[in-house]
C-alpha positions as CSV (number, residue, x, y, z in Angstrom):
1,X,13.6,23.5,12.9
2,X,12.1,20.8,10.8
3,X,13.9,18.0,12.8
4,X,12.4,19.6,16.2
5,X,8.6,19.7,14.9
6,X,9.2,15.7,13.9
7,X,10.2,12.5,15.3
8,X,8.0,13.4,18.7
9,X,6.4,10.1,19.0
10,X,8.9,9.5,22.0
11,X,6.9,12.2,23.8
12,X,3.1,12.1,21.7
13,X,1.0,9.3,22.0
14,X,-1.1,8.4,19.1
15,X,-4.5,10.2,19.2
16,X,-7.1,9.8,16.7
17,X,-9.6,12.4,15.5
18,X,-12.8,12.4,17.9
19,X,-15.3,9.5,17.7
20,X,-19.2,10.1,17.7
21,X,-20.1,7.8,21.1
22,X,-22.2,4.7,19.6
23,X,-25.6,6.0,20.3
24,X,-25.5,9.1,18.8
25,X,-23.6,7.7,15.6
26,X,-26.3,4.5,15.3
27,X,-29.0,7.2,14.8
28,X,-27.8,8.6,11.6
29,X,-25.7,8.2,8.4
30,X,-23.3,10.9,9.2
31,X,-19.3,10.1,9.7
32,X,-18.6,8.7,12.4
33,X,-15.2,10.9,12.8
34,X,-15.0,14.2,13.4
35,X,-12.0,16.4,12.0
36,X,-8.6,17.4,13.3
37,X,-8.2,20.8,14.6
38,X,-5.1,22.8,12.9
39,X,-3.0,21.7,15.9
40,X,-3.7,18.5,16.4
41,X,-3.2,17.6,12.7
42,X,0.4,19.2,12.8
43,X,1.0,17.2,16.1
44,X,-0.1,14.0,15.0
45,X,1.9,14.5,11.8
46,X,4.9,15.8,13.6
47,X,4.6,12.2,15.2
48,X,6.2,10.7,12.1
49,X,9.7,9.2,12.6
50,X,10.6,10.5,8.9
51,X,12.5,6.8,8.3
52,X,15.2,5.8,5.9
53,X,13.1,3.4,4.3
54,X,9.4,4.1,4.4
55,X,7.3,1.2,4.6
56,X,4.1,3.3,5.1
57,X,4.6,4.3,1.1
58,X,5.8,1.4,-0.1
59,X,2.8,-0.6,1.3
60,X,0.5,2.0,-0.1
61,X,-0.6,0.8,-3.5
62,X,-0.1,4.5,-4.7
63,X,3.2,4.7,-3.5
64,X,1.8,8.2,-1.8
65,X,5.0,10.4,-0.4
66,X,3.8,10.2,2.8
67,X,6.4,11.3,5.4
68,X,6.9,14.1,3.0
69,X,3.4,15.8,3.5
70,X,3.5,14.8,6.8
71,X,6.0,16.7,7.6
72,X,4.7,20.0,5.4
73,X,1.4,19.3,7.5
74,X,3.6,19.2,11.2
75,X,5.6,22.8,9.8
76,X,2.0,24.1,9.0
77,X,2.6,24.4,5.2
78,X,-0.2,22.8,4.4
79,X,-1.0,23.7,0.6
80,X,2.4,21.9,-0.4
81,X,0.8,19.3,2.0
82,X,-2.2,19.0,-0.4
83,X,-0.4,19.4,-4.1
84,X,2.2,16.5,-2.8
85,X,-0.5,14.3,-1.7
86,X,-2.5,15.0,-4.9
87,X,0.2,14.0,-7.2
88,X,0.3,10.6,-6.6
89,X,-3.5,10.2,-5.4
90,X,-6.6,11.4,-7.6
91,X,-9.0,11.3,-4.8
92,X,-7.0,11.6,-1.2
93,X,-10.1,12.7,0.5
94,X,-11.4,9.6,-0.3
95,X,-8.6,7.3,0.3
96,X,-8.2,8.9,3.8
97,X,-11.7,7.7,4.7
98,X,-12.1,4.6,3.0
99,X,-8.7,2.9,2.7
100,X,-8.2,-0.3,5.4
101,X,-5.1,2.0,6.6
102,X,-4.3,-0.4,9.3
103,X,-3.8,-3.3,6.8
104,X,-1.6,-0.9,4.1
105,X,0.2,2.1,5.3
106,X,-0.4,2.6,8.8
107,X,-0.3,-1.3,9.6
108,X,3.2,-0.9,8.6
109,X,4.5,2.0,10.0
110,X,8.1,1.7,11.5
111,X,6.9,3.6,15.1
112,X,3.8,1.0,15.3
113,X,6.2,-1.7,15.1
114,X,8.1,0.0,17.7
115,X,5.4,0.1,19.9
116,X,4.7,3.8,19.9
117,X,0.9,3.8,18.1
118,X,1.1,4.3,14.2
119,X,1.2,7.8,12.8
120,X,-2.6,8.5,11.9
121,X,-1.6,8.4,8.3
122,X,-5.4,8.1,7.1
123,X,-6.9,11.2,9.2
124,X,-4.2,13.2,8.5
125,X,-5.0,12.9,4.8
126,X,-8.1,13.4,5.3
127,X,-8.1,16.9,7.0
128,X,-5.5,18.0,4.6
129,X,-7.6,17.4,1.6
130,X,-10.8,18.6,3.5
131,X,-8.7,21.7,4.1
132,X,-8.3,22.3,0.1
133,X,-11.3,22.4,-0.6
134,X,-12.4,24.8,2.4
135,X,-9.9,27.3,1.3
136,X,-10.7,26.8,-2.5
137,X,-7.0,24.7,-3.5
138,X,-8.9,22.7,-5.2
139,X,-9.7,23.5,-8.9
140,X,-11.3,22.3,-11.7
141,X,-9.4,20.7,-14.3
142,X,-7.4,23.2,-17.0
143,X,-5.4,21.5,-19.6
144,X,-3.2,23.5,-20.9
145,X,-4.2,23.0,-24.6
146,X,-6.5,20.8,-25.8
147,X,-6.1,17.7,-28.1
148,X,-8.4,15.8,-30.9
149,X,-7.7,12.6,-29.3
150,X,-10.8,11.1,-27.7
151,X,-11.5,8.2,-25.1
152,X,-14.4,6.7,-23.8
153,X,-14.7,5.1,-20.4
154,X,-17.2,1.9,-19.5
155,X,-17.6,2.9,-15.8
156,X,-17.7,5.5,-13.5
157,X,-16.3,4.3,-10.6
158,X,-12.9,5.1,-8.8
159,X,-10.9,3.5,-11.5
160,X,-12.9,5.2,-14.3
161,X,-12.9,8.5,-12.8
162,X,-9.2,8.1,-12.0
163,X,-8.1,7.2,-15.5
164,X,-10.6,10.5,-16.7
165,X,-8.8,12.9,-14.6
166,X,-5.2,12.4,-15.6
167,X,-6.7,12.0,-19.2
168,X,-8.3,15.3,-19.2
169,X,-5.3,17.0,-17.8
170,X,-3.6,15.9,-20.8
171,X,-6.4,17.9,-22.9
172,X,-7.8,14.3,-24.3
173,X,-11.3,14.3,-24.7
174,X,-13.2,11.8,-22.7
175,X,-16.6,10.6,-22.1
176,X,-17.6,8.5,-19.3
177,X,-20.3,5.9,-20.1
178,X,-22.2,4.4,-16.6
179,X,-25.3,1.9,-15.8
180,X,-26.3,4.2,-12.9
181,X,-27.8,8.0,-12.8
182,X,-25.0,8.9,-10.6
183,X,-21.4,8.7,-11.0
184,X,-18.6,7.3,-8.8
185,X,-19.6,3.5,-8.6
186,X,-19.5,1.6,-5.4
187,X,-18.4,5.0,-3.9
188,X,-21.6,6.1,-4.2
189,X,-23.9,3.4,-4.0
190,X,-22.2,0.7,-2.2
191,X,-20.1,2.3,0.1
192,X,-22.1,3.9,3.4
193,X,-22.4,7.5,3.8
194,X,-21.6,6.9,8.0
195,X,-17.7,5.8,6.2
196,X,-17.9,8.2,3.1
197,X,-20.6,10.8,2.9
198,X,-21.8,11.3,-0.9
199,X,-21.4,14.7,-0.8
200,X,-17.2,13.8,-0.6
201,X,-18.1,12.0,-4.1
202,X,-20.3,14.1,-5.9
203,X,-18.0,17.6,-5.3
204,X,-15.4,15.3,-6.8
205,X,-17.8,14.3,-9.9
206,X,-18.6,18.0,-10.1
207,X,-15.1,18.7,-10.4
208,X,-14.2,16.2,-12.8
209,X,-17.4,18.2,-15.3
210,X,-16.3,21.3,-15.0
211,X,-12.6,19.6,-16.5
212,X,-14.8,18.8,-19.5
213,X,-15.1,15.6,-18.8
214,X,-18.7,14.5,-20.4
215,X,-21.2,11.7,-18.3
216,X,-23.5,9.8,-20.3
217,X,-25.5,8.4,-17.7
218,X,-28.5,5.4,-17.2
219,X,-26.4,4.2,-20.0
220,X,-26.2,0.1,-20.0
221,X,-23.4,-0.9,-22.5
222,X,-24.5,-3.9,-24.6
223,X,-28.6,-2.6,-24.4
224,X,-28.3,1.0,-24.8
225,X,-24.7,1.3,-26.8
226,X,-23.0,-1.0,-28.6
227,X,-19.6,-1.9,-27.0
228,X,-18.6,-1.6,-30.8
229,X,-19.9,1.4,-31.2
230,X,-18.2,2.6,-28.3
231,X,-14.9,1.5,-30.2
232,X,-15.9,3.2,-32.9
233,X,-16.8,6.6,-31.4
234,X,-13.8,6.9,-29.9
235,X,-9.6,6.6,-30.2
236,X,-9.1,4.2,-27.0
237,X,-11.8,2.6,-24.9
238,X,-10.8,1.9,-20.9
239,X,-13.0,-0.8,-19.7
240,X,-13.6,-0.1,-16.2
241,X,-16.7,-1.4,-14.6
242,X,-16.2,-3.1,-11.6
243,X,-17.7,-6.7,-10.7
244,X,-21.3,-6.2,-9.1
245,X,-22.3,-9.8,-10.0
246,X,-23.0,-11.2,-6.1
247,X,-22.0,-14.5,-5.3
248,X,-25.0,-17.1,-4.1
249,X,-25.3,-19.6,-1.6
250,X,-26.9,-23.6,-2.4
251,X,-28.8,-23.8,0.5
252,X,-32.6,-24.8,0.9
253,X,-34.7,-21.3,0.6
254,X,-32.0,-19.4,-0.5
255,X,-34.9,-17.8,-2.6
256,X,-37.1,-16.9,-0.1
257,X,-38.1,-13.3,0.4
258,X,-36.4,-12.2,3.2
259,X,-33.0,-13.4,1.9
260,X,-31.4,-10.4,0.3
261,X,-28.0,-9.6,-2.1
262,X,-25.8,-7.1,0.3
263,X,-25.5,-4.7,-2.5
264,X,-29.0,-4.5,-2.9
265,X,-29.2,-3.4,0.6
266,X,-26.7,-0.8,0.4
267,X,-27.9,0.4,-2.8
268,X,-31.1,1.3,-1.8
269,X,-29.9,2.7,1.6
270,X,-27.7,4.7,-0.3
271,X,-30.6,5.9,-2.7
272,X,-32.9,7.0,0.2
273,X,-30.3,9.2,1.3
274,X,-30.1,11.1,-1.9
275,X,-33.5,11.2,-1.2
276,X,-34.7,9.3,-4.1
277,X,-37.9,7.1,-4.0
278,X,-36.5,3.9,-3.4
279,X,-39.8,1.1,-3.5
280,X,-37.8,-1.9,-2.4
281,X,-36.9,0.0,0.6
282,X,-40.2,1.6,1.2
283,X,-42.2,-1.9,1.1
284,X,-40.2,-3.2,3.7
285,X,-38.8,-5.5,1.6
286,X,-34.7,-3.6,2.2
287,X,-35.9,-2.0,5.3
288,X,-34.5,-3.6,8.3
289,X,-36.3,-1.3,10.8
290,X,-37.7,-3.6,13.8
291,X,-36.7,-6.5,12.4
292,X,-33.8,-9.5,13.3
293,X,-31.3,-9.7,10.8
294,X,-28.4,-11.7,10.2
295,X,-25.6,-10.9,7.8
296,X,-23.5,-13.6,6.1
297,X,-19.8,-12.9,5.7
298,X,-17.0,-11.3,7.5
299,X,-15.2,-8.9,4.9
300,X,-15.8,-5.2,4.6
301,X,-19.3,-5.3,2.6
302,X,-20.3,-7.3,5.6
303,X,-19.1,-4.5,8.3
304,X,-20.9,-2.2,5.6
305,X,-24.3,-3.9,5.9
306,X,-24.5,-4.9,9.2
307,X,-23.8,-0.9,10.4
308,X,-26.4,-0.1,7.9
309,X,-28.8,-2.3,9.4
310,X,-28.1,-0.9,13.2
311,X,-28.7,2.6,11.8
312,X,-32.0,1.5,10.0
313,X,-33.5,0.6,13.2
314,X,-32.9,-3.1,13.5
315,X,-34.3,-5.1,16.4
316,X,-31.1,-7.2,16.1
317,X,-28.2,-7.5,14.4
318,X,-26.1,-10.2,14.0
319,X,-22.8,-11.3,11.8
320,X,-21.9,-15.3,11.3
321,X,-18.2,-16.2,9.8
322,X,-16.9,-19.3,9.2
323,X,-13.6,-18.4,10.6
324,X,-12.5,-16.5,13.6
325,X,-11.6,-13.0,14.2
326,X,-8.3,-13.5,13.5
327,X,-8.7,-14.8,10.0
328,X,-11.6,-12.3,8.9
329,X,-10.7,-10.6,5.9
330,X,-12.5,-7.4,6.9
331,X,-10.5,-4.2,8.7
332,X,-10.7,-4.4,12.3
333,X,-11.0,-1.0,12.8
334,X,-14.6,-1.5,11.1
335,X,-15.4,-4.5,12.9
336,X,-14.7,-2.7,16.2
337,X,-17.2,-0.2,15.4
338,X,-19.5,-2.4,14.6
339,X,-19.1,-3.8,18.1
340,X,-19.4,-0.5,19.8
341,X,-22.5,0.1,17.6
342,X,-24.4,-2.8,19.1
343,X,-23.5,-5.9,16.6
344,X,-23.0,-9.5,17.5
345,X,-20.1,-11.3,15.7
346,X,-20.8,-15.1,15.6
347,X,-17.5,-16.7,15.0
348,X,-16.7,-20.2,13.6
349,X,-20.7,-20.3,11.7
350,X,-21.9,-20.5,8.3
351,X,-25.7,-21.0,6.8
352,X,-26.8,-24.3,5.6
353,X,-30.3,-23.2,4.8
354,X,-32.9,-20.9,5.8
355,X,-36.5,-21.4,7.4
356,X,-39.8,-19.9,6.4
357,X,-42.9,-19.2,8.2
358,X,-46.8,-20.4,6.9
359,X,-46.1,-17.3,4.1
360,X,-43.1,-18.5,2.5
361,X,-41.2,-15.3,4.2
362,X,-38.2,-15.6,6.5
363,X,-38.2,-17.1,9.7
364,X,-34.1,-18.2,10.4
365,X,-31.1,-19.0,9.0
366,X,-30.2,-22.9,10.1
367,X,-26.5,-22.3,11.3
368,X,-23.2,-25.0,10.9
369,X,-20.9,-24.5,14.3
370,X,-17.0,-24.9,12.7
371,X,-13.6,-25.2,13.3
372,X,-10.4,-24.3,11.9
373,X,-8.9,-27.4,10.4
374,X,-5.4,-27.6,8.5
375,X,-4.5,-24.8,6.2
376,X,-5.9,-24.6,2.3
377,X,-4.2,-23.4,-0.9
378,X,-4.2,-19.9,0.3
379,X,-2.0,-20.6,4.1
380,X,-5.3,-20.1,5.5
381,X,-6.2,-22.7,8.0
382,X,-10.1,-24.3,6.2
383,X,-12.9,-24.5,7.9
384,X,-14.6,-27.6,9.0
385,X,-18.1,-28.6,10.1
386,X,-18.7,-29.7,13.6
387,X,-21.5,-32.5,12.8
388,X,-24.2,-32.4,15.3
389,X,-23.9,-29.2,16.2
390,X,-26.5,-27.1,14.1
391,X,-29.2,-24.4,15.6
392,X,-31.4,-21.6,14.0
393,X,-31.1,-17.8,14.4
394,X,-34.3,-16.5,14.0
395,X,-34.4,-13.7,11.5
396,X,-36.7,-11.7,9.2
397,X,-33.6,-10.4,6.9
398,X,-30.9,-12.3,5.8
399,X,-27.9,-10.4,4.2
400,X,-25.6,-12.3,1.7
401,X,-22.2,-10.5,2.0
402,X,-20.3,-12.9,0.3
403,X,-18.5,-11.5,-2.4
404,X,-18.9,-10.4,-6.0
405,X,-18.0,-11.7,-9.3
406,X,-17.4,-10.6,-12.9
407,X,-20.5,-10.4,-15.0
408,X,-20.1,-12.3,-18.6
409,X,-18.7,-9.1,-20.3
410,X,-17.8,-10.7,-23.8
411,X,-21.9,-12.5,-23.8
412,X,-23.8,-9.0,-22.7
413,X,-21.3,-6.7,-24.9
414,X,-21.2,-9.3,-28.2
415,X,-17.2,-9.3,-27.9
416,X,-16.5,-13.1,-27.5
417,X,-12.6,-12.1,-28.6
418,X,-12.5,-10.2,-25.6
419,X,-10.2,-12.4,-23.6
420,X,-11.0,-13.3,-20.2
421,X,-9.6,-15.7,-17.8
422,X,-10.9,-18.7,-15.8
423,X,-12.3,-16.8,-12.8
424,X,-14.6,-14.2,-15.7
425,X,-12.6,-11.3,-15.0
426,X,-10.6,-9.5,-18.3
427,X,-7.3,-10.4,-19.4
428,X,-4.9,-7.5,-18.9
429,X,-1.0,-6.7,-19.3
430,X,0.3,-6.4,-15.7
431,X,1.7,-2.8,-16.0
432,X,-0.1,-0.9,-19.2
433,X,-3.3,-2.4,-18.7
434,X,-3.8,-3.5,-22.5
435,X,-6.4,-6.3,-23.3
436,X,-5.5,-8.5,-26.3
437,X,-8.5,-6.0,-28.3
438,X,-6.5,-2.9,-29.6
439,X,-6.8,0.2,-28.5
440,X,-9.0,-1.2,-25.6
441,X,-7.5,-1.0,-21.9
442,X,-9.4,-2.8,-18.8
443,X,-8.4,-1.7,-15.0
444,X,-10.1,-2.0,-11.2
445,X,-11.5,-4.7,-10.2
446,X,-13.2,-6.2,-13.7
447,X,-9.5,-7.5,-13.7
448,X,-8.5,-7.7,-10.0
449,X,-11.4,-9.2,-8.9
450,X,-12.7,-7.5,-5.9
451,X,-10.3,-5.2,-4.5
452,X,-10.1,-2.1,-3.2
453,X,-10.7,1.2,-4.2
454,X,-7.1,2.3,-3.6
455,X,-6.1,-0.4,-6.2
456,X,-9.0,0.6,-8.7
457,X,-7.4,4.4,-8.4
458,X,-3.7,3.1,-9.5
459,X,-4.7,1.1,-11.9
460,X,-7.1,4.0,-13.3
461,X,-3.8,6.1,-13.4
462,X,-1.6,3.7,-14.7
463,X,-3.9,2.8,-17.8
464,X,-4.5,6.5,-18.5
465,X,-0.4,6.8,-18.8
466,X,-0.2,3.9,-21.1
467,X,-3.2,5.4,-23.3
468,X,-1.3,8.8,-23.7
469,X,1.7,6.9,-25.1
470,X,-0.6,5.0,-27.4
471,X,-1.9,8.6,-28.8
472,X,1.4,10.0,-29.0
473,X,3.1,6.9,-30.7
474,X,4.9,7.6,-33.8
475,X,3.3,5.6,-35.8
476,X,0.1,6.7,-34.8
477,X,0.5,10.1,-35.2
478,X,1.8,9.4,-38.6
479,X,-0.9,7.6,-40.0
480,X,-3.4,10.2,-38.7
């Protein structure tokens, strides 16, 4: 029976879940998808050709059992579904929205190669998660006994809030320390609600409290705490705190008002729709309502803010990338929506300064016209200036999407021994995590670099393994 309800994609085409037309979805910050029916979810999952060797899970960085709760899903067993997909993946709903799924698991799925349309690994997720929590599968946190042990967590973002579950279902107690007066990081700040509606994040915060896991909120380390008081408080300490340092361009008036960090953008976007009072926004100042904007960069922050920018009401919107489409780093499933929505990707262009008007404000971005010449250190064919060939976009907002680095952790927490390596980000043992500071663990991006939240989640689960170990050593114990 189960070999009859999969292996159908010789007969079932690929069908995703229904799209919002553009106009409709450029008015508002709702999701752009809407949600599987019961059938179509079990026919869509049914199209999975259940191979030997499954590249979809290896390429996932969670190593998710996929064709297994796919094929729970296409028999209709959907709870099992849920519990499977939950074991290996803290926050599935999330990862079904969010993840580039056509660069990890779907982008290598053995019936894509074949030509048949990938199994919609990433809806399918989606709806099965969204179903647990509809009919209550979902609960909070109940450790089976609880332990002394405590561990405090510098940042509440998907790697934080990762590491804190799997903690706290081990009955450690752990407190989650965080900048912000919300929880969930990038998630919730950075990341659009049109590709991950905050509600998704804050049901999952609320879950994670009523677990016992403590927030201590609008709380900068290395002003407000001590990072060696943190150390002190508690058994272990996972550093986990992202990089939201944003990388800046030398170009004449990169200062000027007008010229904007991407993350401040998103940030305050974000903030208006919890409704908070958000003054950069409400000056105009992060407000790209009637105005021309350009964004600069071509990975998925930039997608992010130029989307942002159509739903804000801009007159124009336009992208510039020094490479081509071929060699953007974003997902081109995002860059296709932003093309439906109304944006205009300028290939083969980068900034080399910016014009104001009589006020100082805005006025253009001065654009180089390039080409691909001969591959760098990375395979990547470099980009070279075509001399002669600048021209000006005119623009009231321009959007700097180019990337974020690590902030100077050991200088703004007083921990110079806190090894780091040449690029800022912390020093960290491959597979537990550790830092060369005992009992202090580091995971997500503060050691990746800029990565996805996919990667922050492993890592954030890994690390909370190795810290259980460290609590339960031996020697530890024995000394206590």
């Amino acid at each position: 029976m189960a070999k009859q309800q999969m292996l159908r994609f010789v007969k079932i085409g690929k069908e995703m879940p229904e799209k919002r037309p553009p106009d409709l979805r450029a008015e508002d910050f709702d999701e752009i998808y809407g949600e599987y029916t019961d059938a179509k979810a079990a026919e869509q999952a049914g199209r999975c050709s259940q191979c030997g060797v499954p590249y979809c899970q290896s390429h996932c960085p969670l190593h998710n059992n996929i064709p297994d709760w796919l094929m729970l899903t296409a028999q209709g067993r959907l709870q099992e579904a849920y519990e499977l997909s939950q074991a290996t993946n803290t926050f599935p709903e999330i990862c079904g929205r969010i993840c580039p799924q056509d660069r990890l698991c779907e982008g290598n799925c053995v019936i894509e190669q074949a030509g048949h349309g990938t199994v919609t690994i990433g809806s399918v997720e989606k709806y099965i998660t969204d179903t647990a929590w509809e009919e209550g599968w979902v609960k909070p946190i109940a450790p089976s006994a609880e332990r002394a042990e405590s561990v405090g967590i510098i940042g509440a973002g998907p790697g934080g809030l990762a590491a804190a579950d799997v903690l706290r279902r081990a009955g450690v107690q752990v407190t989650v320390y965080d900048r912000y007066d919300r929880a969930g990081g990038l998630m919730t700040y950075g990341i659009p609600g049109f590709k991950l509606e905050k509600p998704v994040v804050m049901r999952r915060i609320e879950q994670l409290e009523q677990g016992g896991v403590e927030f201590v909120l609008n709380c900068a380390v290395g002003e407000d705490i001590a990072f060696d008081a943190i150390r002190g408080k508690h058994d272990a300490v996972l550093i986990a705190t992202g990089v939201y340092k944003s990388r800046d361009i030398e170009a004449p008036n990169s200062g000027a008002p007008g010229v904007v960090k991407a993350l401040d953008f998103l940030t305050a976007s974000n903030r208006k729709s919890f409704g908070d009072e958000v003054p950069e926004f409400d000056s105009g100042d992060l407000d790209a309502r009637g105005k021309r904007v350009v964004v600069i960069g071509g990975g998925d922050t930039a997608m992010d803010c130029v989307r942002t920018a159509v739903r804000q009401g801009a007159k124009s919107v336009r992208c510039l990338y020094r490479r081509d489409r071929d060699n953007m780093p974003g997902s081109r499933r995002e860059t296709q929506n932003a093309e439906e929505e109304g944006v205009e990707f300028i290939w083969l262009s980068a900034p080399s300064g910016f014009l104001t008007d009589d006020s100082g404000a805005l006025a253009g971005v001065r654009v180089q016209k390039m080409r691909l010449g001969q591959p760098d250190a990375t395979g990547r064919r470099a980009p070279e200036v075509i001399e002669g060939a600048d021209y000006t976009e005119e623009a009231e907002i321009a959007i700097m999407a180019l990337g974020f680095e690590p902030e100077d952790l050991p200088a703004l927490w007083n921990v110079p021994e806190l090894a780091v390596t040449r690029w800022g980000t912390i020093k960290a043992r491959f597979n537990t995590h550790e830092t060369d500071l005992p009992g202090v663990w580091a995971v997500g991006d503060i050691v990746r670099g800029a990565s996805l939240v996919v990667w922050a989640i492993r890592d954030g689960r890994e690390a909370a393994e190795s810290i259980l170990k460290y609590l339960s050593a031996p020697s530890r114990v024995a000394a206590e």
